[in-house]
C-alpha positions in Angstrom: 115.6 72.2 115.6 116.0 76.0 114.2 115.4 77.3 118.2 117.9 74.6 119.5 120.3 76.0 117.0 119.5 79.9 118.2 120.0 78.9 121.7 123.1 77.0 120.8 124.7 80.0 118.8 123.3 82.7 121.5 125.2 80.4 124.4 128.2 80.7 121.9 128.3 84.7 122.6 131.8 85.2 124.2 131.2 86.4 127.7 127.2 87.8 127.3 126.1 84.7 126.0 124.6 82.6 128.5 122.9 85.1 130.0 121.2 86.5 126.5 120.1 82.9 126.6 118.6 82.5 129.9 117.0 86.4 129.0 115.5 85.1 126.1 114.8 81.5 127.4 113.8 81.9 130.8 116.0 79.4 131.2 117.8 76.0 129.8 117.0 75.0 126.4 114.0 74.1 125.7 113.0 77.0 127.7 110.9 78.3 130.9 106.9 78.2 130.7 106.6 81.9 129.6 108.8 81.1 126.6 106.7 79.9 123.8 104.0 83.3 125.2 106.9 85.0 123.9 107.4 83.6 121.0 104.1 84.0 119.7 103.9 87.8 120.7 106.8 88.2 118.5 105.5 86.4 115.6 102.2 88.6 115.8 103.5 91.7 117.2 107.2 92.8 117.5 108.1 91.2 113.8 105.1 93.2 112.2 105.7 96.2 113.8 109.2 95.7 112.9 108.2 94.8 109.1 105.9 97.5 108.5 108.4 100.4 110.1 110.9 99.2 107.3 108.1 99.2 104.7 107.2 103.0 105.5 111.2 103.7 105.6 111.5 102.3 102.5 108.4 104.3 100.7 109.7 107.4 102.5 113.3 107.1 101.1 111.8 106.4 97.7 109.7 109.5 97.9 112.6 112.0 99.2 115.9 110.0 97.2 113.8 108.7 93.9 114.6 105.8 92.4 117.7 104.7 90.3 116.9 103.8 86.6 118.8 102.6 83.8 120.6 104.7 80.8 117.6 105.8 77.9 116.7 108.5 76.0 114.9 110.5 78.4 116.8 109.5 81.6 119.7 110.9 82.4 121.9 111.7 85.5 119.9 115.2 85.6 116.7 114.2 85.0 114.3 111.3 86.6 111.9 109.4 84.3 109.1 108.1 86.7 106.2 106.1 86.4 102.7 108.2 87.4 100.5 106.4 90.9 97.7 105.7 88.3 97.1 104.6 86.1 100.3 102.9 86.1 102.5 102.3 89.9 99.4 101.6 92.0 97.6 99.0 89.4 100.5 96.9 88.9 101.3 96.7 93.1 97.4 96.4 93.9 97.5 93.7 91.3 100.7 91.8 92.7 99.2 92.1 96.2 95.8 90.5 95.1 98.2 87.3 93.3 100.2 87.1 96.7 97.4 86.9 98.8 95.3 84.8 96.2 98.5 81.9 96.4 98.4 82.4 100.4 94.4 81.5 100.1 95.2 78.4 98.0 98.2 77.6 99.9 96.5 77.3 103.6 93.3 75.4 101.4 95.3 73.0 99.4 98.8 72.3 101.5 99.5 70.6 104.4 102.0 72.0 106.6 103.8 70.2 110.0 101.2 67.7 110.3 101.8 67.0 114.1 99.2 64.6 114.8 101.0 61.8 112.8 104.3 62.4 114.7 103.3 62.1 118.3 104.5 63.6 121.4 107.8 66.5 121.0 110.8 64.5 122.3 114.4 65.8 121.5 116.3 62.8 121.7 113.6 61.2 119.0 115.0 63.6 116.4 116.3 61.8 113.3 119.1 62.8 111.2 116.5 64.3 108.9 115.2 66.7 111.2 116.3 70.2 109.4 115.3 73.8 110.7 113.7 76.4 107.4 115.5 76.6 104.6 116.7 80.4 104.7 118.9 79.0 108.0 120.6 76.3 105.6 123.2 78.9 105.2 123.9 79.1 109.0 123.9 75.2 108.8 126.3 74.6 106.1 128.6 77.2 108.2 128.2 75.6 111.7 129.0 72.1 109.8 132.2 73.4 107.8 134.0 75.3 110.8 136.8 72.7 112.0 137.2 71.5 115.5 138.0 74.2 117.6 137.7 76.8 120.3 139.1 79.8 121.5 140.3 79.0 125.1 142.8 80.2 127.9 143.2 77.6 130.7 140.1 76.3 131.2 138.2 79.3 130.5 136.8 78.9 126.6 136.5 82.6 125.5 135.1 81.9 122.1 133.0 78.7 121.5 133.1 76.9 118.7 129.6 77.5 117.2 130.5 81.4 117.5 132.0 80.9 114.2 129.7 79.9 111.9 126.5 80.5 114.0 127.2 84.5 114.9 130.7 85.7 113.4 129.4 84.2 109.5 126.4 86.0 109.2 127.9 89.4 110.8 130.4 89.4 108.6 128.1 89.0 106.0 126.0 91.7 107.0 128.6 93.8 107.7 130.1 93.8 104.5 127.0 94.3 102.6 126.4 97.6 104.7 130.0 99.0 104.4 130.0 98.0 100.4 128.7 101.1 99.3 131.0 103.3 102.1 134.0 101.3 100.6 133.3 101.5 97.4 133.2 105.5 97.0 136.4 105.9 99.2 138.0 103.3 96.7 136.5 104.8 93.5 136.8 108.3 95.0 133.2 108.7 93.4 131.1 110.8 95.9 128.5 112.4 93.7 124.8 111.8 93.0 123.7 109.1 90.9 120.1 108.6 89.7 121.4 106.1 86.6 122.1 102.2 87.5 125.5 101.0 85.8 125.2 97.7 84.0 127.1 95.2 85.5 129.7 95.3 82.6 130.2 99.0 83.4 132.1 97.9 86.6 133.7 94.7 86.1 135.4 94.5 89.6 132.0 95.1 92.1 130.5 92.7 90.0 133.1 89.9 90.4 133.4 90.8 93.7 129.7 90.6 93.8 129.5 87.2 92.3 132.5 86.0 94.3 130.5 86.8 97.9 127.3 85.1 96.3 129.4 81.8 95.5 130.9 81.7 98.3 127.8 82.2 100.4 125.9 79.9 98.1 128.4 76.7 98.5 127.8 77.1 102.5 124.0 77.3 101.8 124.1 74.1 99.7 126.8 72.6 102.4 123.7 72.9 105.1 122.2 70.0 103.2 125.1 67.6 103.3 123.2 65.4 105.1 120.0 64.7 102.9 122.8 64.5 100.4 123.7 61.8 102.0 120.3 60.3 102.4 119.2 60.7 99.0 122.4 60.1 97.0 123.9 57.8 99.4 127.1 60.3 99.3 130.1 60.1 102.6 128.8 63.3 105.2 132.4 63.6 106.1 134.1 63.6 102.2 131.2 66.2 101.5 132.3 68.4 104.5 136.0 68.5 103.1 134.8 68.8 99.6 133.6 71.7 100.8 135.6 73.2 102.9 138.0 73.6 99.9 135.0 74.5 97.5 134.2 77.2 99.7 137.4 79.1 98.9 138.3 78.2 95.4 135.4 78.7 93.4 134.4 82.1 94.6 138.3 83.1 93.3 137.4 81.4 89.8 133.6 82.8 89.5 135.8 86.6 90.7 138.2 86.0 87.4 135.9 84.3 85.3 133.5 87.0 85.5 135.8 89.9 85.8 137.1 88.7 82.6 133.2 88.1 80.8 132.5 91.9 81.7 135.8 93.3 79.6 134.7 91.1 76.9 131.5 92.5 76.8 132.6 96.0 77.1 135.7 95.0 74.3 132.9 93.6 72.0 130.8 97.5 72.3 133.9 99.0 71.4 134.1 97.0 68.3 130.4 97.2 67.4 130.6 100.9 67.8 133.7 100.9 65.4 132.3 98.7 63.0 129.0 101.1 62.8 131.4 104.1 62.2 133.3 102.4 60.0 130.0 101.3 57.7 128.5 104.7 57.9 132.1 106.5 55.9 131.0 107.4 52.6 132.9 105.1 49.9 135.4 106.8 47.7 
């Protein structure tokens, strides 16, 4: 179901899209002979590749930037407090690798996965309702689901599919935004120095509503991708779920923005006082 989907949003491309899909299908869904060769040398060669080059980038940037650390005693905005490789950094990641790879053992042991010999032959039109791609695409689900009924067309021509919506233009704008956050943020702020300290998130009350605000509202079309086992399990309508939500969607990340906007100040107020009240004990009595 998830590679029906990928061809389905790939198609919805405007004007590049059918033939990314017949590049990357070799040809109508479910795909030419040489597609599933593909597949697999991506899943053992490309995505490695690909995760190991962002491992190293990532060990590189912590060597030449350093790492960000919270307010203390020793650190400061001028000085970094690190941990040494040994005997403390490289124990503790040796030892979370060994527990990763000791629950991977016991998971390929002790759990079955897919068990294809019970459901016979690969048939698309034998999928059931229940039929649901991974879970980290329930996202792209719940937005392909709560897009209304339309598409971008002139004449006959449809210049922008429906599916484009939630299937592509959802998750790029996601993405996007998460990449120019910290661009935006200094041009707003107008804060362009060098920061090795991490603010709390009380210490900037508006990125972390905003912050909270994106996750609800990403969160509610995540848990709107599984409207339909809703439905199986708890008997609730599909289609009064899919309006629920559409409204959901854009209320509650604007009450979860205030609410916690306001639950930072009081946080910061209530230092304020504690730091008054300390003062205030510590005056010699008269």
């Amino acid at each position: 179901m998830g590679l029906a989907i990928g061809y389905s949003v790939l198609m919805s491309i405007p004007f590049v899209g059918a033939n990314l899909a017949q590049l990357v299908w070799n040809g109508p869904f479910p795909g030419g002979n040489d597609f599933e060769s593909r597949m697999y040398v991506v899943h053992v060669f490309v995505l490695p590749i690909v995760i190991a080059t962002l491992i190293a980038l990532h060990l590189t940037l912590v060597a030449s930037r350093h790492h960000t650390q919270f307010l203390s005693r020793r650190a400061n905005e001028r000085k970094v407090v690190g941990m040494p490789t040994f005997p403390g950094y490289a124990p503790r990641s040796l030892g979370l690798a060994f527990a990763v790879a000791a629950v991977l053992f016991l998971m390929g042991g002790l759990i079955q996965i897919n068990p294809i010999w019970q459901w016979g032959p690969y048939h698309i039109a034998d999928a059931t309702n229940g039929a649901q791609p991974d879970w980290y695409l329930g996202w792209l689900i719940g937005a392909l689901r709560l897009v209304p009924n339309f598409d971008v067309t002139i004449g006959n021509y449809t210049l922008v599919p429906n599916a484009f919506w939630g299937g592509a233009g959802f998750p790029l704008f996601v993405f996007l935004v998460l990449f120019l956050w910290p661009s935006l943020e200094r041009r707003v702020t107008g804060d362009y120095a060098f920061h090795n300290l991490l603010d709390r998130p009380r210490d900037a009350p508006w990125r972390t509503a905003l912050g909270v605000a994106l996750f609800t509202w990403i969160f509610l079309v995540f848990v709107a991708g599984a409207a339909d086992r809703m439905f199986v399990l708890f008997g609730l309508s599909y289609e009064a779920q899919v309006w629920a939500f559409r409204v959901l969607v854009w209320v509650l990340p604007v009450v979860a923005l205030f609410v916690t906007k306001r639950i930072c100040e009081e946080l910061l107020r209530g230092e304020v006082v504690e730091v008054r009240r300390k003062l205030v004990e510590a005056e010699p009595v008269v």
